[in-house]
C-alpha positions, -999 to +999 in steps of 0.1 A: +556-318+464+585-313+439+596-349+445+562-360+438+561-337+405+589-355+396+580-387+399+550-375+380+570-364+351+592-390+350+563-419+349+544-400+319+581-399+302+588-431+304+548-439+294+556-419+264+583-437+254+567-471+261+539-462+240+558-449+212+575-482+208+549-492+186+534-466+173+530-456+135+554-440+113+549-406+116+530-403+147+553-380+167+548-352+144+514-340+164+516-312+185+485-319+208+459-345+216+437-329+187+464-331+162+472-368+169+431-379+161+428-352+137+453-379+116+430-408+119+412-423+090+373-419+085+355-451+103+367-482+080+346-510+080+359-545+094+357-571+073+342-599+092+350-640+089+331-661+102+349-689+119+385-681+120+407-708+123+411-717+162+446-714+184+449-750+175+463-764+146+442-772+121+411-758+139+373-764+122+368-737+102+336-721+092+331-700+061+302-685+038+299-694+005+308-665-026+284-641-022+269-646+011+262-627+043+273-632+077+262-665+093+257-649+126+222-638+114+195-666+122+182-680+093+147-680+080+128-708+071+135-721+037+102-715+013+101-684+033+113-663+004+078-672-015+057-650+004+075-620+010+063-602-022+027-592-026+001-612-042+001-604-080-033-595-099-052-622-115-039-626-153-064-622-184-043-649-204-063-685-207-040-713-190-040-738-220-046-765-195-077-744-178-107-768-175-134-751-191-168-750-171-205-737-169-203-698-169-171-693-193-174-673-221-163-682-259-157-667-288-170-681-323-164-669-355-181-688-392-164-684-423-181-694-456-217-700-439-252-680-443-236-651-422-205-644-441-204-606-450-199-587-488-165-594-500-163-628-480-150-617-444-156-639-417-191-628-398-188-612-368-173-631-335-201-642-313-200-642-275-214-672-262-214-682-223-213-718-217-248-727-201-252-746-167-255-784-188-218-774-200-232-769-234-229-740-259-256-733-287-236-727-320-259-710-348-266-732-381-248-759-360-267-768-322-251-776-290-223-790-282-209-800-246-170-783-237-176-784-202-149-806-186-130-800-217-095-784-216-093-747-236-068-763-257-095-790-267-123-767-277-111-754-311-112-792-326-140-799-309-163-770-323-143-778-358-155-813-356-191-802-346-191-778-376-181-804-402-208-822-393-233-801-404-214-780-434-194-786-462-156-782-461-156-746-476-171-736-443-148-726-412-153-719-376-132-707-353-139-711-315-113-695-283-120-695-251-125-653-241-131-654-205-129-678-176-154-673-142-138-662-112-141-684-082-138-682-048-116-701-025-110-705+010-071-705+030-072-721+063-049-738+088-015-724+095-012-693+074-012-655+086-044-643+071-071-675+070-103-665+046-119-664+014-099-649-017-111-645-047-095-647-079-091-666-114-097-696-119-065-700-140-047-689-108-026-712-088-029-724-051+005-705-045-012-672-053-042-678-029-017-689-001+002-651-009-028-639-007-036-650+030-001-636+036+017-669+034+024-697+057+028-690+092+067-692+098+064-706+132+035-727+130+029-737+094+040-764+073+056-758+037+053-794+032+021-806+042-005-786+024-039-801+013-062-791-014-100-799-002-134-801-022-163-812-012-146-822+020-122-849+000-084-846+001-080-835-044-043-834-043-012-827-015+010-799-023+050-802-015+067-762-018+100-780-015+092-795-047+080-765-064+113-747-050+141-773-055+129-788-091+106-762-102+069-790-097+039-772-104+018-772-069-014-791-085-039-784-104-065-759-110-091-750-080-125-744-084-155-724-066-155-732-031-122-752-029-102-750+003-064-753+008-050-762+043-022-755+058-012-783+080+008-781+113+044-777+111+067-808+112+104-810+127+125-781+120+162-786+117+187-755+115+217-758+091+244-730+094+285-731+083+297-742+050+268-743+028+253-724+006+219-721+019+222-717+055+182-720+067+157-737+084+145-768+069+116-786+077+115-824+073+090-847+060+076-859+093+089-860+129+122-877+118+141-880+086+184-888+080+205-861+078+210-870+037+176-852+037+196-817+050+229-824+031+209-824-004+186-790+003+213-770+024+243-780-006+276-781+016+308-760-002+334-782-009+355-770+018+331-788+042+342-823+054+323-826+094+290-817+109+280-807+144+249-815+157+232-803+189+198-806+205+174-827+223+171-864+228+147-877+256+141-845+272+182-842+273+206-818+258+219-839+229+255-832+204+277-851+184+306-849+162+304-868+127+317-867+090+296-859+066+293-896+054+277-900+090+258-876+089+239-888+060+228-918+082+221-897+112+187-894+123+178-854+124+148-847+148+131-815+157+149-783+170+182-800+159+213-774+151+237-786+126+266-765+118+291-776+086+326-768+088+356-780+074+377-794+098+406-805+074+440-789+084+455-766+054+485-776+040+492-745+025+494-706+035+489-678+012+506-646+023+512-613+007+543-597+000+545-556+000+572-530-004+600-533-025+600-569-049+606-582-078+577-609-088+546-620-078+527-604-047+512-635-034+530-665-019+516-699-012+538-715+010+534-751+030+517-742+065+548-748+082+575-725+066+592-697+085+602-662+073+635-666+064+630-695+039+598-674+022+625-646+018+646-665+001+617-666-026+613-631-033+633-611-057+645-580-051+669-546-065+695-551-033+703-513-041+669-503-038+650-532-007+660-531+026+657-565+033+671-565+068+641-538+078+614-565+068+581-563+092+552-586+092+514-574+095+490-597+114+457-597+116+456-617+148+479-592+162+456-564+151+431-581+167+448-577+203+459-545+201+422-533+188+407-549+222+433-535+240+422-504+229+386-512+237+394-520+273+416-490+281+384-466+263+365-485+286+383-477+317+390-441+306+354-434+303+340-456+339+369-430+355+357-398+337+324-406+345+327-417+381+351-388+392+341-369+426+345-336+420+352-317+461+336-281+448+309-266+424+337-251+404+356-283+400+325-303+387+316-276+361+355-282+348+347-318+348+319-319+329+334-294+300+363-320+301+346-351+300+320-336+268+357-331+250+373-361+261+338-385+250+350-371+215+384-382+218+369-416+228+344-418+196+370-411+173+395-436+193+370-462+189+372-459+149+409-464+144+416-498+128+449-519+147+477-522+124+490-557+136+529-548+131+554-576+141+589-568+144+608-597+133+646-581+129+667-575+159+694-546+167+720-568+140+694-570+114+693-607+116+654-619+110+640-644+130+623-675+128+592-674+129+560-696+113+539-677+093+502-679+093+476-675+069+470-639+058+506-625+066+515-599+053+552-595+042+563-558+040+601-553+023+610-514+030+625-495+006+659-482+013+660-442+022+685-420+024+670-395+050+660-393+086+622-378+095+624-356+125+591-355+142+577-347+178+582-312+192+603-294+169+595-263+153+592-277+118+590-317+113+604-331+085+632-356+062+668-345+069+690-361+043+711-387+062+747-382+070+767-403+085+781-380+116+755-362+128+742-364+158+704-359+173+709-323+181+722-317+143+690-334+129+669-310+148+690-281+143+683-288+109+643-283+115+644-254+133+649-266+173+631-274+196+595-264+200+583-253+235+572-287+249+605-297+234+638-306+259+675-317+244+678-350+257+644-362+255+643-384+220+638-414+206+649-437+173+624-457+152+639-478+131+626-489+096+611-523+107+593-505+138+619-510+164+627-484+194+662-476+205+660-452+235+687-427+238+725-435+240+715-473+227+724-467+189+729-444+163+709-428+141+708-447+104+693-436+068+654-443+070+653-436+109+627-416+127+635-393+150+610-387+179+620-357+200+595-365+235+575-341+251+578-319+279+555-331+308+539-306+332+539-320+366+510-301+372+486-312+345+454-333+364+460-373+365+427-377+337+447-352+312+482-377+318+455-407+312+440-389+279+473-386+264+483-419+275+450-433+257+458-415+226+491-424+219+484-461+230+457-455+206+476-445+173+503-472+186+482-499+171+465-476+141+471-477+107+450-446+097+476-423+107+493-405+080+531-397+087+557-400+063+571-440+064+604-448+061 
């Protein structure tokens, strides 16, 4: 059993010290489990790009334009937008261009005639409805006909029909007061199919909001007929209306019917555009130029792939956007724009201790050392051979090797087999505590560190990548004793102390605490295990953990979990070098 123990302890040991390799500045300096996730950040949210650039070089990428949401989301149907607000009331206002008709009302006033009042003011306005010939009766003056006529028309009209019968010192003023309302049906392809009533200044876009719109997945935004008396009066286009602002026809009238006709093809356009939705086309079939000019590709876009169904078949291809324009686009097709042109350029960021500008935009193919060589900086206050990179492709391993070790943490607290009653109530008091943990594991963002100095301080070559962030540390003169000692904190460095003197310095050891057991962290986030190398200004030094042998094997996983955990975090706060 002691042999056993011991192998025990000495497996979590050297799991600690694994672990620690990578871990955060600062990390150490927990007491327990609780202390360690106490330290991490509130829940930061990811930002998300669509269509990163592949492993290859030069990989298609695809990317929203300014101002956009994810592309992930399928899109609606474009015209969609146009019936997702409720109908608006009918409007009092005349329509200048409303066709006046039997059962209007108008408004006359006479000034200078038989019925002008004391002092000269103009007789009182007169309420005439327009009678079922299209005629009003004008006193002193007859009837005249203004059906058919437009209400901007009936003021000279009336005029002329006055002069007629008075002198020039007499006036009349005629406006049209109130138009009928009418009833029209909505049928075909639209949610709500009936009669609507309304104005009849309104337009055949508010009938079709009233009958809740067209039907997204049956209903045509581009074939819409306006019927009366059972003849075809005019066809309605929404793409017009929505890409160049074209009226949708004219007036209706009592008894008018629009239809909805029957969807045509339906082509989805996603990637590099700015308006990523379902088009429909003009009829069964219609060249891709059709797409390019409603969907508006960024300029970053240069290729197109399509997908989808020819002769009952699955159906791609690969084109430029030139091609495209010439390609035939049929129903259900998927085309997604990228840009598939490889960047000549990076841009990377540069952090810490500089002298200049914070951004770098470097050809895609130059290596650390030569951007170095760019950046100013105080050699009395950078460490320049310390220099670390942040990744975000690293991050992005280290967050799913996170996710993966949660995951098997949770299948084995959850599968245990307890032997007893009394075992199994421990259990599940443990694994309630230890689902906590888990939550607040999942939320710690990776922090994508790359060590790119070795023991010498010599950097090494490597390419960097789009996004890269250069961190230059600032030179310290002290060395942050963390772990389990009685007091962590910066010691101020000197050149021949040892470990032991650091920690004397904080107090000892705490009880989990052992001489012996420690490790170094060096500025640029490299280990050195004990005996390996000495201790240098702006080290960190970790003093391990005491392991109980007899601590179950799920608390030795736990603790495990958690430090792999803050390895890759950057919400931890610790002092940095």
């Amino acid at each position: 059993m002691q042999c056993k123990a011991g192998r025990l302890k000495k497996a979590a040991l050297g799991l600690f010290a694994v672990l620690l390799a990578f871990a955060p500045a600062g990390l150490a300096q927990a007491q327990t489990i609780s202390d360690v996730l106490s330290r991490a950040a509130p829940a930061q949210t990811v930002t998300e790009r669509a269509g990163q650039a592949t492993a290859a070089e030069g990989g298609p990428v695809v990317q929203s334009a300014i101002g956009q949401k994810s592309l992930i989301v399928k899109p609606d149907p474009f015209g969609a937008s146009l019936f997702t607000n409720t109908a608006a009331m009918s409007s009092d206002a005349i329509n200048p261009e409303y066709v006046i008709q039997s059962g209007d009302r108008i408004s006359v006033s006479i000034m200078g005639g038989a019925d002008v009042t004391a002092g000269g003011a103009p007789s009182t306005p007169q309420s005439i409805v327009v009678d079922a010939q299209g005629n009003v009766f004008l006193p002193d003056i007859g009837p005249v006909h203004v059906a058919g006529m437009r209400a901007d028309s009936l003021q000279p009209a009336v005029a002329a029909a006055a002069s007629r019968v008075f002198t020039s010192r007499v006036n009349v003023y005629a406006v049209l007061e109130t138009t009928h309302k009418v009833g029209v049906y909505v049928a075909g392809y639209v949610l709500r199919p009936g009669r609507y009533g309304g104005s009849a200044s309104d337009s055949a876009l508010d009938y079709l909001i009233r009958a809740g719109g067209v039907d997204p997945s049956r209903g045509s935004y581009r074939n819409i007929q306006v019927l009366r008396n059972g003849l075809t009066v005019y066809n309605i286009d929404l793409y017009q209306f929505l890409l160049t602002g074209e009226k949708p026809g004219a007036l209706l009238r009592e008894g008018d019917t629009i239809l909805v006709g029957e969807q045509n093809a339906m082509v989805e356009v996603a990637g590099a555009v700015r308006n990523a939705y379902l088009f429909e086309l003009p009829g069964r079939e219609a060249p891709g130029s059709e797409i390019i000019g409603m969907a508006r590709p960024l300029p970053s876009a240069t290729n197109a792939a399509i997908s989808g169904t020819r002769d009952t078949k699955p159906y791609s291809t690969y084109l430029t956007l030139g091609q495209l324009a010439t390609t035939p686009l049929r129903d259900q097709d998927k085309v997604i724009i990228v840009g598939d042109e490889p960047a000549g350029t990076v841009r990377v960021r540069v952090e810490g201790s500089r002298i200049g500008p914070s951004y770098l935009v470097l050809p895609s193919d130059t290596r650390l050392p030569a951007a170095l060589e760019q950046i100013n900086v105080n050699p009395a206050l950078a460490d320049k051979g310390s220099v670390y990179i942040l990744r975000d492709s690293v991050a992005e391993q280290q967050q799913r090797v996170i996710e993966e070790a949660l995951d098997r943490l949770q299948r084995q607290l959850f599968l245990a087999v307890s032997p007893t009653a009394s075992v199994s109530t421990i259990r599940a008091s443990e694994a309630q505590l230890v689902s906590t943990y888990i939550e607040k594991a999942r939320r710690s963002p990776a922090e994508g560190r790359v060590v790119v100095t070795n023991t010498s301080g010599q950097i090494a070559d490597v390419r960097l990548e789009e996004g890269d962030v250069i961190v230059i540390p600032a030179r310290s003169q002290t060395v942050l004793v963390s772990g389990e000692v009685l007091s962590p904190q910066a010691v101020l460095w000197e050149p021949q102390m040892k470990a032991g003197d650091y920690v004397k310095r904080v107090g000892g050891y705490s009880e989990r605490g052992r001489p012996g057991k420690w490790m170094i962290r060096r500025a640029n986030g490299e280990m050195v295990t004990r005996g390996k190398g000495d201790i240098r200004a702006g080290d960190e030094l970790i003093i391990l953990p005491y392991i109980d042998p007899k601590l179950f094997q799920i608390g030795v996983d736990l603790t495990s979990l958690v430090y792999q955990v803050a390895v890759a975090s950057a919400a931890l706060n610790g002092l940095n070098n």
